[in-house]
N, C-alpha and C positions, 0 to 999 in steps of 0.2 A: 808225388807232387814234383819231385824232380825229374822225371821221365816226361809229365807231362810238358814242361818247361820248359826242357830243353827240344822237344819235337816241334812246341806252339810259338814259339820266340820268331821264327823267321817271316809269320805272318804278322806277326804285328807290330808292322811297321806300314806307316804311307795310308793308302785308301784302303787296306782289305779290310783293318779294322773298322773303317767306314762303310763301306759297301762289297764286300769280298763274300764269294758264295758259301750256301751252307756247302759241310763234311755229311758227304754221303756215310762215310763209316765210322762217323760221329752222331747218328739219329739224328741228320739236317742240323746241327749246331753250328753257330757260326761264330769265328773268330776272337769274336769282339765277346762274346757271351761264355766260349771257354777262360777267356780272359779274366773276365768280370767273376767267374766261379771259381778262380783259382786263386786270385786276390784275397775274396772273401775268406777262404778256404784257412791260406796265409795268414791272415791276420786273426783268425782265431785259433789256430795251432799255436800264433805268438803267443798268443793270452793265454792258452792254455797249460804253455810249457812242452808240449811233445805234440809230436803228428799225428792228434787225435783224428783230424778234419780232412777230407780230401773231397772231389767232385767225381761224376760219373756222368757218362751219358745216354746207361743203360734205360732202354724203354723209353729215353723222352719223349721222342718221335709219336709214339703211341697214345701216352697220356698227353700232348700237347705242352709240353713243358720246354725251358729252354736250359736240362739237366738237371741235375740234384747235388744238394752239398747233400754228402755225406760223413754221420757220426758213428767211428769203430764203436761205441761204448753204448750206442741203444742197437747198434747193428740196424741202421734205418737211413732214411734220407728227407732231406727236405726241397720240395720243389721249386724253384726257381723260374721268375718270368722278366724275360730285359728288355730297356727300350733305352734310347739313345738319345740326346740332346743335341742336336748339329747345329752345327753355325755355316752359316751360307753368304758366300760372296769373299770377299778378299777381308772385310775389315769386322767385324762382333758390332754389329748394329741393335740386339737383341739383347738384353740385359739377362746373365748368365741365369737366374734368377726364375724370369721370366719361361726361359728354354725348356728349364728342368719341371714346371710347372705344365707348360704345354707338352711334351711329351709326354709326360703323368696322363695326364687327362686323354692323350691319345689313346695311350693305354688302354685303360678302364673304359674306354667308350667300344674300345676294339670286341669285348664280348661281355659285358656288364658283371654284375656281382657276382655271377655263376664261374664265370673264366676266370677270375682273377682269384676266389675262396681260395684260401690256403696256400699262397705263394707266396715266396719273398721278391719283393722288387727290386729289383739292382736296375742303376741309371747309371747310365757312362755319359759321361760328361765331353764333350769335342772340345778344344781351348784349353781354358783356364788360366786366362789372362787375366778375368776380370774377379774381385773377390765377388764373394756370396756365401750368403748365413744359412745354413743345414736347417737350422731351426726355424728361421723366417718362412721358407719353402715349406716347411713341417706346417705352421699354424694358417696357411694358405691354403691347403689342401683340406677334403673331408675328413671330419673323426674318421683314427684307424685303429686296431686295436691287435697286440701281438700278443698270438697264443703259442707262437713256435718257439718263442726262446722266453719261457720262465720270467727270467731276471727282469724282464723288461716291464716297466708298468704299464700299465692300458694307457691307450691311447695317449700311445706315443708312437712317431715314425721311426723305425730304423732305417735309413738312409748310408747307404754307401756304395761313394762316386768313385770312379777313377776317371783320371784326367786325360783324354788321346791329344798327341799331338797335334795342333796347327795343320790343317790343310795347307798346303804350301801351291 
């Protein structure tokens, strides 16, 4: 995790996390989605106590994935699929809300039920000026139902955003 960090930090910054090409010797992964899997990654290594959790980009390319968190303790991974929320123009005219909803739907329209089986969704969020309820986006959206992390009761979204900077 700290290898990755410190190799990935210098892209993300400015537009590449926005619009910055895939890593050829990343299986086409892009910036913003090494990002978003290292985050995730992060924050359940915190909760777990030790660096259980790390990412990879082995085969995504193949499977159409955009990487895998991966867990040392089943020796497995799980597949990851990103989409991004932009904001457009100099001022958030678009209710932060709203974004994360319409990129969802983009989404899922991009290969229907088939593409999407068995993914975790990560949303990056562009801004984050304006607040917005995790939950409200959660009972906007179709029933979902998480079979990849146990703990979690059906039908319920696990959602988690990180914030990119301001378009400047």
């Amino acid at each position: 995790m700290r290898l990755a960090l410190g190799e990935m930090q210098r892209y993300w910054y400015c537009d590449h996390l926005r619009t910055g090409p895939e890593f050829d010797q990343l299986n086409g992964l892009r910036s913003r989605e090494i990002l978003g899997n290292w985050l995730i990654a992060a924050a359940l290594n915190h909760d777990a106590g030790w660096e259980r959790w790390s990412f990879t980009s082995e085969r995504a390319g193949e499977h159409g994935v955009d990487g895998y968190l991966y867990d040392s303790t089943v020796n497995g991974g799980y597949p990851t699929e990103h989409t991004i929320a932009l904001e457009f123009g100099d001022t958030p005219t678009t209710a932060t809300e709203v974004r994360i909803i319409r990129a969802i739907t983009k989404k899922q329209k991009h290969g229907g039920a088939q593409y999407a089986t068995g993914k975790i969704l990560v949303v990056m969020v562009e801004g984050g000026e304006q607040m917005w309820h995790p939950n409200a986006v959660a009972r906007r959206l179709p029933p979902m139902t998480s079979t990849l992390f146990g703990s979690l009761p059906s039908k319920r979204l696990l959602m988690i955003t990180g914030s990119m900077p301001r378009r400047i």
